[in-house]
C-alpha positions in Angstrom: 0.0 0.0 0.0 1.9 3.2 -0.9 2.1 5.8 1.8 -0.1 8.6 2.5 0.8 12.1 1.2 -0.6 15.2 2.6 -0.4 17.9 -0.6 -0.1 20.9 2.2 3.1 18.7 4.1 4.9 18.2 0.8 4.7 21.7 0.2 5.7 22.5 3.5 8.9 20.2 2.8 9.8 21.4 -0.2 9.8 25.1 1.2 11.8 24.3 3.9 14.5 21.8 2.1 14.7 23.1 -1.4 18.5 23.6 -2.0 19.2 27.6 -2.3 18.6 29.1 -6.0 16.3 26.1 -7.5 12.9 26.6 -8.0 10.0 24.3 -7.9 6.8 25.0 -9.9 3.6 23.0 -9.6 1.1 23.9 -12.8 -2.3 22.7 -12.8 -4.5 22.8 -15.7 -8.2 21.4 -16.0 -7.3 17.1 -16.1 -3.7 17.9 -15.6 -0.9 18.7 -12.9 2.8 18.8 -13.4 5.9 19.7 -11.5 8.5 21.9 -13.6 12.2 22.1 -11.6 14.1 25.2 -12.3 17.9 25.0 -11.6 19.9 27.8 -10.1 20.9 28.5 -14.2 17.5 29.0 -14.7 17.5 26.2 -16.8 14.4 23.5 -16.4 16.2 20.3 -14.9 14.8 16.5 -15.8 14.2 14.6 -12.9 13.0 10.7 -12.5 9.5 9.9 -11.1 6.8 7.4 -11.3 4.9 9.9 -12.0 2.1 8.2 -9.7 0.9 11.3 -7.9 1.4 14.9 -8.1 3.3 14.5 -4.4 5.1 11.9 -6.0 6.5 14.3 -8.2 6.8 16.8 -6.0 9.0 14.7 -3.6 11.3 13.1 -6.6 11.8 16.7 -7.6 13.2 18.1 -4.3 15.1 15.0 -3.7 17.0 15.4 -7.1 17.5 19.0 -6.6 18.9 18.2 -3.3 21.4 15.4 -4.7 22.7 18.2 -7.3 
């Protein structure tokens, strides 16, 4: 069973452990959400997810972004 995400705690996370100078965008459209990651270059960064769940991607985008 995967594990619970709470949107509101993820965002919480990410604004509290996102490295200095990246940025993290969530964009949500009518049947769609997506997380862009901005590096400090400015320059949109590919990360890998599942993709299951907006959280999901939230979380596999602040942990590359931290690895970096």
């Amino acid at each position: 069973m995967p594990s619970e995400c709470l949107f509101h705690d993820v965002v919480n996370e990410v604004a509290r452990d996102l490295p200095a100078d990246w940025t993290l965008q969530i964009e949500l459209q009518k049947n769609a959400g997506w997380v862009t990651l901005i590096n400090p270059n400015g320059e949109e960064e590919s990360f890998a997810s599942n993709f299951e769940s907006l959280c999901d991607q939230v979380k596999d985008a602040l942990t590359h972004a931290q690895e970096q």
